[in-house]
Structures are given as structure tokens and as C-alpha cells.
VOBA-1610 file (N, C-alpha, C; in pm, whole numbers, padded with zeros to 5 digits, always signed):
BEGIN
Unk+03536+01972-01784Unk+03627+02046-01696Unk+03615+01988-01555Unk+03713+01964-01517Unk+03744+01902-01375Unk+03719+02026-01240Unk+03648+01955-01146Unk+03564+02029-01043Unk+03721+02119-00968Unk+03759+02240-00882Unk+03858+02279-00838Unk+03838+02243-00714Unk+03943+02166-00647Unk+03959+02106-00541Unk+03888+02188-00417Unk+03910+02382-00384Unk+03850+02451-00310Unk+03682+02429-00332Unk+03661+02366-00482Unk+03533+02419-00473Unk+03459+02324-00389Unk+03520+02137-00446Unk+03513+02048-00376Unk+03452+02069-00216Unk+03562+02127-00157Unk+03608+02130+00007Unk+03519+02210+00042Unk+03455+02318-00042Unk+03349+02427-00014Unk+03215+02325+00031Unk+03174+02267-00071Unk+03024+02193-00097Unk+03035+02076+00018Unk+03154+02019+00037Unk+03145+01928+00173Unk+03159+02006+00320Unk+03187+02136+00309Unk+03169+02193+00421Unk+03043+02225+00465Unk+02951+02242+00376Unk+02781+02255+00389Unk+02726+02202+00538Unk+02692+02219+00634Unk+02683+02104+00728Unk+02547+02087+00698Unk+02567+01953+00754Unk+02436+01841+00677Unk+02327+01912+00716Unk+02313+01973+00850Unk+02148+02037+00851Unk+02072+02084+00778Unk+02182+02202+00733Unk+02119+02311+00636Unk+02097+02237+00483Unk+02184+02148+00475Unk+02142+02043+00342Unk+02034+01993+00365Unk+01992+01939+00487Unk+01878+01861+00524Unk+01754+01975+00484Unk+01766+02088+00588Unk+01664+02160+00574Unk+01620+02218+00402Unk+01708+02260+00285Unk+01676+02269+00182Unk+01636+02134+00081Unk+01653+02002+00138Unk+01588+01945+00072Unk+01406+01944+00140Unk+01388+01951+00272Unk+01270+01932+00305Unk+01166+02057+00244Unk+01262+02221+00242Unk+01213+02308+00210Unk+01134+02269+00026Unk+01200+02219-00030Unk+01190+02151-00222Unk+01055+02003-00161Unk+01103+01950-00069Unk+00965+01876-00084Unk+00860+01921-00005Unk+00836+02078+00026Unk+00713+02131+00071Unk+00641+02198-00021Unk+00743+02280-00126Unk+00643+02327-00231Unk+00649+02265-00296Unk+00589+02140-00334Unk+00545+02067-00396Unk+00396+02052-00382Unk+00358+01999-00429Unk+00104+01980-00475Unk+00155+01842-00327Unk+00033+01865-00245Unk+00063+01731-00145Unk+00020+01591-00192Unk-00002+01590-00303Unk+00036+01417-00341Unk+00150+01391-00351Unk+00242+01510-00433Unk+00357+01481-00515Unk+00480+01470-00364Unk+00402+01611-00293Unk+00501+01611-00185Unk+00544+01495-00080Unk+00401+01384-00052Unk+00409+01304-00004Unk+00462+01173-00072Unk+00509+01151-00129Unk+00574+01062-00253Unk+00736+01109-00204Unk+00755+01249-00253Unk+00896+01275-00229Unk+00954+01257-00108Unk+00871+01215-00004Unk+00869+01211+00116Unk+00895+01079+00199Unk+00797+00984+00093Unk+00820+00896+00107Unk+00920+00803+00078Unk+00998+00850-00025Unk+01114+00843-00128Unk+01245+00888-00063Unk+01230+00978-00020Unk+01334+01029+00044Unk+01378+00917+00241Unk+01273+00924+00244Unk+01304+00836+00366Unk+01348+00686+00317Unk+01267+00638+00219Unk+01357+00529+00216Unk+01510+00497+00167Unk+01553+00593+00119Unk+01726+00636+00079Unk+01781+00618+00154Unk+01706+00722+00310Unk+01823+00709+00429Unk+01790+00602+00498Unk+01656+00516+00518Unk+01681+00353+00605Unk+01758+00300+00523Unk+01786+00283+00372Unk+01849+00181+00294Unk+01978+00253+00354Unk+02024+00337+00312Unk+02169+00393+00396Unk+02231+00366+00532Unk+02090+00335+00593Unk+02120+00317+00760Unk+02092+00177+00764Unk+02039+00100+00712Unk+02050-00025+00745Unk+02152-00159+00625Unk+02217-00093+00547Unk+02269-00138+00457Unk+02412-00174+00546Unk+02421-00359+00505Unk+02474-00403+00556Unk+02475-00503+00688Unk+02295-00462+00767Unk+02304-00558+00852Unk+02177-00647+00795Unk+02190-00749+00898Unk+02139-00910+00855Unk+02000-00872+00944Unk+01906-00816+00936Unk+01762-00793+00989Unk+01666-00767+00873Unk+01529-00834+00939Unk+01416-00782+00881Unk+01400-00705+00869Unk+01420-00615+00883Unk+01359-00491+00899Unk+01463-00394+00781Unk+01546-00455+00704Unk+01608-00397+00656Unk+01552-00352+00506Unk+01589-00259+00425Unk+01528-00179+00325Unk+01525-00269+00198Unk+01646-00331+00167Unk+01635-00401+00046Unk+01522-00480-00046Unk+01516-00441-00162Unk+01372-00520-00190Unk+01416-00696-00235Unk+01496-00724-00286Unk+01516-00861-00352Unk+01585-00884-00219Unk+01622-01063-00203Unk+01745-01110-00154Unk+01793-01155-00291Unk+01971-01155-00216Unk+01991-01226-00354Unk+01992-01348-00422Unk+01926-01435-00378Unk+01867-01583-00437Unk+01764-01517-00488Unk+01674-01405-00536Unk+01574-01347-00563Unk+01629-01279-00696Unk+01700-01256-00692Unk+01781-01149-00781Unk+01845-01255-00938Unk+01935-01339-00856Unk+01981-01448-00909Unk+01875-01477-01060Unk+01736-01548-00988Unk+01643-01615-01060Unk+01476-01504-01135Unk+01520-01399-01089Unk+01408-01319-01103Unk+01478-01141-01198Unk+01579-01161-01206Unk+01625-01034-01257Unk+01505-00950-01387Unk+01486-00853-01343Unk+01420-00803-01473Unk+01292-00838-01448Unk+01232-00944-01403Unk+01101-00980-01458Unk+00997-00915-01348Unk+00962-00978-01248Unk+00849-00957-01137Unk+00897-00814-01018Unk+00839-00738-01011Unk+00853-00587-00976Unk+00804-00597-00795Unk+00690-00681-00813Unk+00569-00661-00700Unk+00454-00586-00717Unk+00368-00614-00631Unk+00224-00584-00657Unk+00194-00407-00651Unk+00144-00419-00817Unk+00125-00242-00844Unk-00019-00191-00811Unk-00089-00316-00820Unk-00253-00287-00765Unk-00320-00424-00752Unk-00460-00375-00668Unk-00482-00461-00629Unk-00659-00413-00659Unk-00744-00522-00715Unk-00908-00486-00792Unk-01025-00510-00673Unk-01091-00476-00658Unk-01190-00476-00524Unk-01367-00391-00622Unk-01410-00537-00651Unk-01569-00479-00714Unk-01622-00436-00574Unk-01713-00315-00612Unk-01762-00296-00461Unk-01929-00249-00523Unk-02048-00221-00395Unk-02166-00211-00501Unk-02198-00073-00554Unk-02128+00030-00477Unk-02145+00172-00546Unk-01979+00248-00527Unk-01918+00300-00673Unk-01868+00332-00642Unk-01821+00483-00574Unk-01933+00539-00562Unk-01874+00687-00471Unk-01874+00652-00344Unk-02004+00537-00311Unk-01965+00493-00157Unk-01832+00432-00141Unk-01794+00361-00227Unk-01663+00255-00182Unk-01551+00406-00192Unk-01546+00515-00298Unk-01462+00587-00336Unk-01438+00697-00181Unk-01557+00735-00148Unk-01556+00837-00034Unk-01528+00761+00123Unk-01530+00625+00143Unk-01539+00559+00249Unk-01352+00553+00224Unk-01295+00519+00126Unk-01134+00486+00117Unk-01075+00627+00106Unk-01147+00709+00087Unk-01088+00874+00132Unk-01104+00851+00284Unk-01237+00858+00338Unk-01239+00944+00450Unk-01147+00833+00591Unk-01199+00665+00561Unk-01102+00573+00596Unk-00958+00581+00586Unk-00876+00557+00496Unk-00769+00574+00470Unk-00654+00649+00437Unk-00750+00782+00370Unk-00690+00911+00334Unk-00634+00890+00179Unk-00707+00783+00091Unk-00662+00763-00019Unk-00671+00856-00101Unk-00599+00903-00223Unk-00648+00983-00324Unk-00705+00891-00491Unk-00825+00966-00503Unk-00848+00943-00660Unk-00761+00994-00761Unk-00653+00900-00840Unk-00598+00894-00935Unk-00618+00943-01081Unk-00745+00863-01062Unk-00834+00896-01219Unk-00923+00801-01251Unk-01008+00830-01342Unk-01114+00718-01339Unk-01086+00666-01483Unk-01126+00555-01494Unk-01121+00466-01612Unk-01221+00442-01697Unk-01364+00431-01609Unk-01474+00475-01689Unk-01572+00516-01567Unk-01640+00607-01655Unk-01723+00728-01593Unk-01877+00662-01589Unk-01975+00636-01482Unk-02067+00616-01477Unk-02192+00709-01606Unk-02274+00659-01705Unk-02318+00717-01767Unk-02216+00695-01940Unk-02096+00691-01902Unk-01991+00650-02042Unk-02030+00527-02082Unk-01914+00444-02170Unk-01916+00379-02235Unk-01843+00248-02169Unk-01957+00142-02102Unk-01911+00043-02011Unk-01809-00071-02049Unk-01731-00137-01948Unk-01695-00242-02046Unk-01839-00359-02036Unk-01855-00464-02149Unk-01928-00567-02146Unk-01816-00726-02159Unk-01939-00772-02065Unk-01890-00922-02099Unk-01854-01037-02220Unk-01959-00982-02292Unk-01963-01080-02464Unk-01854-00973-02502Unk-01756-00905-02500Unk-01669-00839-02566Unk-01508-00849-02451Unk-01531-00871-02340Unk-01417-00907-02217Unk-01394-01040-02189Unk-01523-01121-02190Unk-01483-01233-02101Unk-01310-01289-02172Unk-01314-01319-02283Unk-01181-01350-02290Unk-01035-01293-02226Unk-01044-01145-02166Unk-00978-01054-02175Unk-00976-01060-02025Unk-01061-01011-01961Unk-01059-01054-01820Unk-01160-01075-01736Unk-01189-01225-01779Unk-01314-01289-01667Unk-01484-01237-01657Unk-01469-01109-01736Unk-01610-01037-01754Unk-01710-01136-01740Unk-01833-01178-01703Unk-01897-01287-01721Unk-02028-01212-01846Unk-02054-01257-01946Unk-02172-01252-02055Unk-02257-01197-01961Unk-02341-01105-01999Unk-02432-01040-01944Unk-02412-00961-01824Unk-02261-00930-01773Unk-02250-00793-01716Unk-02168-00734-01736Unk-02130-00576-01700Unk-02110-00467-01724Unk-02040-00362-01638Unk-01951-00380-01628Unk-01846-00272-01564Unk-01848-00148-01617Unk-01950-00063-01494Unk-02003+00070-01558Unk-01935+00173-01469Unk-01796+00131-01388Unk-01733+00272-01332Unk-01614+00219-01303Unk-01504+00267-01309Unk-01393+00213-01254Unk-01301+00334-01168Unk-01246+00347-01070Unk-01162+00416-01037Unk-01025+00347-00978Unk-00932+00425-01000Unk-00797+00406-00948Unk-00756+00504-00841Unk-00702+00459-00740Unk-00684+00486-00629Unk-00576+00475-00560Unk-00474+00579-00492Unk-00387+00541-00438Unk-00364+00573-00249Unk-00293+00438-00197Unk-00300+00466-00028Unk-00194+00424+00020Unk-00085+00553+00054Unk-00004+00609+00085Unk+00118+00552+00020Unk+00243+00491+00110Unk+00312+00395-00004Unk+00305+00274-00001Unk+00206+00244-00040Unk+00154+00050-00080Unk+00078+00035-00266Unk+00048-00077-00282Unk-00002-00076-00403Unk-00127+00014-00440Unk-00174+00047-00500Unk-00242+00113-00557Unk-00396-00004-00556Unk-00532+00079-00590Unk-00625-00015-00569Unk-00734+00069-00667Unk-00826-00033-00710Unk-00870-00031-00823Unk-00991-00064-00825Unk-01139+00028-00796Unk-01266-00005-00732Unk-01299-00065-00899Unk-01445-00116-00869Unk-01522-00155-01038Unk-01662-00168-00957Unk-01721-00116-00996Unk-01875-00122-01013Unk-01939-00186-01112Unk-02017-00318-01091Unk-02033-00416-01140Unk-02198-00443-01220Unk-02242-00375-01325Unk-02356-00453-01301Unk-02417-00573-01370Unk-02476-00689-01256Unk-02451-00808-01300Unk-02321-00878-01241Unk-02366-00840-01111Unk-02275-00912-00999Unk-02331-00981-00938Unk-02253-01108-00898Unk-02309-01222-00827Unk-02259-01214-00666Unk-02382-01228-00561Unk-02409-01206-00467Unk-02395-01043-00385Unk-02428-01025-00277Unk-02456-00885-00215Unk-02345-00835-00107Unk-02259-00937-00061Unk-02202-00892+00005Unk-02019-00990-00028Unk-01875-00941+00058Unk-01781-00979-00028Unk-01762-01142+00021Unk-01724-01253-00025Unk-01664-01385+00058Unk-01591-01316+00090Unk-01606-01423+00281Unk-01459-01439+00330Unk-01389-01524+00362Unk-01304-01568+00446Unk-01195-01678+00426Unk-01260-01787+00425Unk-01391-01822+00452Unk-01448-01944+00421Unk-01449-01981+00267Unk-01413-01911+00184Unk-01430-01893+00059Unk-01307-01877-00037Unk-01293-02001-00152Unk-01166-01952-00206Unk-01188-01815-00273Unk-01045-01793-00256Unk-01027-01689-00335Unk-00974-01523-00204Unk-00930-01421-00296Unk-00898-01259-00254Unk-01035-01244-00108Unk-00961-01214+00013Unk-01090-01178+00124Unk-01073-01110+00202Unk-00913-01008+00197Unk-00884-00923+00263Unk-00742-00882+00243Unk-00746-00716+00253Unk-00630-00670+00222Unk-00605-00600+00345Unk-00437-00598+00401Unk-00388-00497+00505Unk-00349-00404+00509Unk-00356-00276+00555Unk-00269-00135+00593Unk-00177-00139+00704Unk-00079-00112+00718Unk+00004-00065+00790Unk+00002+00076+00866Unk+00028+00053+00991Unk-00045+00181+01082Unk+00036+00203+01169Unk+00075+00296+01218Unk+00166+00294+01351Unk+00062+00329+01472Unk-00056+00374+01462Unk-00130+00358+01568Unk-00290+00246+01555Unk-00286+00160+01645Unk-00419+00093+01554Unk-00555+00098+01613Unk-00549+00194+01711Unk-00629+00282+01810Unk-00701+00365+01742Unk-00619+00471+01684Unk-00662+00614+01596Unk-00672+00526+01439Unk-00636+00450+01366Unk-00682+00384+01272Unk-00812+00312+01278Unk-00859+00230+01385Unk-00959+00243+01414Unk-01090+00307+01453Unk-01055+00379+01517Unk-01180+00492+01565Unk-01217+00577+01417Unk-01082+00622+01305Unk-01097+00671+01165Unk-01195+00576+01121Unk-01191+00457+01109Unk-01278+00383+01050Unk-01392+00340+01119Unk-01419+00385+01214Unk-01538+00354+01252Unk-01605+00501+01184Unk-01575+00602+01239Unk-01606+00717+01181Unk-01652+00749+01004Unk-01557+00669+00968Unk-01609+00652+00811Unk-01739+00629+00747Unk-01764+00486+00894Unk-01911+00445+00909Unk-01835+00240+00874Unk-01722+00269+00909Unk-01667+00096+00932Unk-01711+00019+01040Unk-01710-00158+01062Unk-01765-00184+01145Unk-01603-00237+01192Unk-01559-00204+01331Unk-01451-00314+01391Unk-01496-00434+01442Unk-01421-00547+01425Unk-01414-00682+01523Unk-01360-00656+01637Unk-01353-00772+01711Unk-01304-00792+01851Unk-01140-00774+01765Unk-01049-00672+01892Unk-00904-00643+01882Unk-00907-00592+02009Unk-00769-00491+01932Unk-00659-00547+01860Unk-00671-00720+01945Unk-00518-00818+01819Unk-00494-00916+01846Unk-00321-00930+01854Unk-00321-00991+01938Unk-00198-01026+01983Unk-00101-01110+01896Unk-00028-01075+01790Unk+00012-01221+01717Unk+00125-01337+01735Unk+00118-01424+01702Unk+00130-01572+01713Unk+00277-01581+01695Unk+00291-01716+01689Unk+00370-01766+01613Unk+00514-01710+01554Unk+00503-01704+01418Unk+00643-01620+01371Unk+00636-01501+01392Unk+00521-01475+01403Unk+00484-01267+01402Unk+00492-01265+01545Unk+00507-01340+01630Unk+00500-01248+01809Unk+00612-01190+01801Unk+00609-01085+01866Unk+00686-00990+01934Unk+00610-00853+02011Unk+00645-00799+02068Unk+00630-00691+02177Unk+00586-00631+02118Unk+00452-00592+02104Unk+00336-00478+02034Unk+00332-00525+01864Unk+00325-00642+01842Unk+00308-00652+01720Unk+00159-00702+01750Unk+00079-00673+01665Unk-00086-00674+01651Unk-00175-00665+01525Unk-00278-00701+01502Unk-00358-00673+01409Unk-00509-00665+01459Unk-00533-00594+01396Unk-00709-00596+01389Unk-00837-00555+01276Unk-00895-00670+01254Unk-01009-00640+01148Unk-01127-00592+01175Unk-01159-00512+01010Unk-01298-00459+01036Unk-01333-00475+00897Unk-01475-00458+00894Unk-01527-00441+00779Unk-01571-00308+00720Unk-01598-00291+00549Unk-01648-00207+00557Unk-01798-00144+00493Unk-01864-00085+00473Unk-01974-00062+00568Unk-02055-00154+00429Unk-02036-00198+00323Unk-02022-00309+00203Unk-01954-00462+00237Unk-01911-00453+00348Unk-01853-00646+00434Unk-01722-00626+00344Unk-01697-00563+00305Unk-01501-00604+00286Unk-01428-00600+00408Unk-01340-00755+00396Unk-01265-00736+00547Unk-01159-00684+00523Unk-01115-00558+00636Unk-00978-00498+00629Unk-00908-00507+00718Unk-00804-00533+00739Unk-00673-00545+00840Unk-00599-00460+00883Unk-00588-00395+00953Unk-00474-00316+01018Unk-00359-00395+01087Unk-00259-00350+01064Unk-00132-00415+01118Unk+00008-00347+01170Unk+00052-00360+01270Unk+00085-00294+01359Unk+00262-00365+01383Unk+00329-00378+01345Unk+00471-00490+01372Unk+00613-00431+01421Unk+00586-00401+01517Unk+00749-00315+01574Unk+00831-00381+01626Unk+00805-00525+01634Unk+00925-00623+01676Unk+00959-00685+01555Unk+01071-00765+01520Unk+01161-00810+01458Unk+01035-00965+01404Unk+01026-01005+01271Unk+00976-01121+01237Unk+01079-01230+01202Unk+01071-01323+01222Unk+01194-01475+01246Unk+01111-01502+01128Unk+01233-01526+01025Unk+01255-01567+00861Unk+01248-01698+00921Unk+01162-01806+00786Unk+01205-01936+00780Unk+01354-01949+00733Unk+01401-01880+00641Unk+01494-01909+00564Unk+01566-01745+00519Unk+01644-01673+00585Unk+01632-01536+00599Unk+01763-01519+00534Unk+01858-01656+00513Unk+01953-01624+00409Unk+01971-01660+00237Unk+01769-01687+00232Unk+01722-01738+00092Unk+01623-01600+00037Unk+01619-01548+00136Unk+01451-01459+00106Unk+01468-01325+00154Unk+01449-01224+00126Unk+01440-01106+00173Unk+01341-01077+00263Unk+01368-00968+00306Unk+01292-00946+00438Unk+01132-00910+00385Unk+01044-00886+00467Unk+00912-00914+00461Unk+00942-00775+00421Unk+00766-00754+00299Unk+00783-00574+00284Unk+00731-00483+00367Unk+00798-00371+00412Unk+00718-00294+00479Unk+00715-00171+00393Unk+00643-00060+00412Unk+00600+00059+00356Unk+00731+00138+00382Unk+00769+00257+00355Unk+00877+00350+00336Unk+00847+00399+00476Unk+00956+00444+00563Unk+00944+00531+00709Unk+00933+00412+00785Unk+00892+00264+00723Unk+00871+00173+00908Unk+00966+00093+00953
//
């Protein structure tokens, strides 16, 4: 049955506020994980709405379309990201009280049934003779998801860093990197010399970063980018990702 034209003219008379305000009212009673998701979700609808159509970084789209073209269907982007650390309630309570992450769920329970190496290494890299005796999954805010492992029969005490091939630091996105900092010192994080001023393709007017470690030597990044970043090639590649709201 076809909608009646009055009823039509009724539902577009709504003025947008009060539309506005009953959707925010539906994403308050919600559990505050779920609510902050819908939240996050919801804002990116209206930048894609508000920036749909112009030629900036900063714009919402996830593919370009030379991306689209050659990639349809297959590669999504990064859903998590693995970080062995040496205990995991320390690494678990330091990425709460640091970051404000939530525990997801755990994968295996300290005291359970570990994974081993003579039964993984094929599977993933396990090395013979150790033992992944905790795992948790973890999520921080809207970025990939992260994935502690407690290792035993881990090689060396503290994490490589860029002197070293290989994974040596992951970034957050912050709109203040003042109060992101002082949080992490508080955690019991150590900061470097910052904030830093950045370079090159990333300068612009308050764009910054600054590292710290944490209280286990993982280096972490905060990053700060409110000016516009200059694409090598910005009519081949989509814009750099940012988190939902920036």
C-alpha cells in the first residue's frame, strides 16, 4: 500500500531538531559500549553527508576509486592488531586506565588450557617450547581492536624498537595531547620529549605527535592532525584514515 501524500508532508514536517534529539535520546539508553559505537556510527553518516563530494583529506570515504576498481570485496582494513606483553592484567589494566579500552573477552584464561608451540608453530609462528597462557581482546574507541598474549617462553624482556625489524609502535588519535598525556603518565606511562612538531607532508598548524612508553617499553604515539595532509597522489588513493567525529 502506497504511503498518503498528507502522511508524507506530515513526517517531513518533523523539524530536524526534535528528530535529532530522539535519535540521541535511543543512543543513550543503550549499555555504554553499545552506546558509544552508535555514536560513533552515527557521526560518521553525517561527515560522509557533509563532506560528500569535495576533493579533501579529510573527507569520510573509505576506498578511492582506483581502490575499489582493483580491491572490490577482498581487503576491509585492519580489524586488530597482537601486542605479547609480560603480564597480562598489567598490560590489561594499564590499556583501561591509559586509554579507556574495554575487555571484549578473553580467549584463554590464565590457569586453562594454553596454546603450545609443537601443536601452533605451523599455525602461527608459536616457537616449540612456548606457551600462550592468556589472551585477551580488547577494544579502543573507533580504531582496530587489539589483542594482548602472555607468552611463556618469550624471547627477550623488553619490546624492539625502530632499530629493529619488525611491529614497534602503534598510534591513537587524540584531540588533546596534553590531557592524553598526563592520562598516561598517571597510568604509570613514561612520556618522551614532545609534543613534536611535524614535518614534511604532515606540517600543518597544530598537527603534532608525541611518544611514550609503557610502563613494559611499548612505544605509543599520540597524534594530533587538524590541518589538511598533501596526498602524493590524492586522485589515485583515498584519503588517510581517521577515526569517526575527526
Amino acid at each position: 500500500m502506497s504511503t498518503p501524500i498528507a502522511a508524507i508532508g506530515s513526517q517531513a514536517a518533523v523539524p530536524r531538531r526534535r528528530r535529532q534529539r530522539g535519535v540521541n535520546t535511543r543512543v543513550a539508553r543503550l549499555a555504554p559500549a553499545r552506546a558509544q559505537l552508535a555514536a560513533h556510527r552515527l557521526g560518521a553518516r553525517r561527515n560522509e553527508r557533509r563532506w560528500r563530494g569535495h576533493a579533501t583529506v579529510r573527507r569520510p570515504p573509505l576506498f578511492s576509486p582506483a581502490y575499489r576498481e582493483t580491491h572490490v570485496g577482498n581487503i576491509k582494513g585492519i580489524e586488530h592488531i597482537g601486542i605479547t606483553v609480560p603480564q597480562i592484567e598489567q598490560a590489561e589494566e594499564f590499556f583501561k586506565a591509559a586509554f579507556g579500552a574495554e575487555t571484549l573477552y578473553a580467549l584463554i584464561e590464565k590457569g586453562g588450557k594454553p596454546q603450545v608451540g609443537e601443536e601452533m608453530h605451523g599455525k602461527n609462528g608459536l616457537e616449540p617450547g612456548a606457551r600462550i597462557i592468556a589472551m585477551r581482546m580488547m577494544r579502543i574507541a573507533d580504531g582496530a581492536n587489539v589483542e594482548l598474549f602472555e607468552v611463556d617462553g618469550v624471547h627477550g624482556s623488553t619490546p624492539d624498537g625502530p632499530t629493529r625489524m619488525g611491529l614497534h609502535h602503534f598510534a591513537l588519535y587524540v584531540d588533546d595531547l596534553d590531557a592524553a598525556a598526563d592520562r598516561f603518565r598517571q597510568a604509570g606511562g613514561t612520556m618522551l620529549d614532545g609534543p613534536i612538531d611535524l614535518g614534511g607532508k604532515e606540517k600543518g598548524p597544530g598537527n603534532q605527535c608525541w611518544f611514550g612508553n609503557t610502563p613494559w617499553g611499548l612505544h605509543v604515539e599520540f597524534v594530533h592532525l587538524p590541518a589538511p595532509i598533501a596526498l602524493d597522489d590524492p586522485e589515485r588513493t583515498g584519503p588517510r584514515w581517521m577515526p569517526a567525529g575527526v
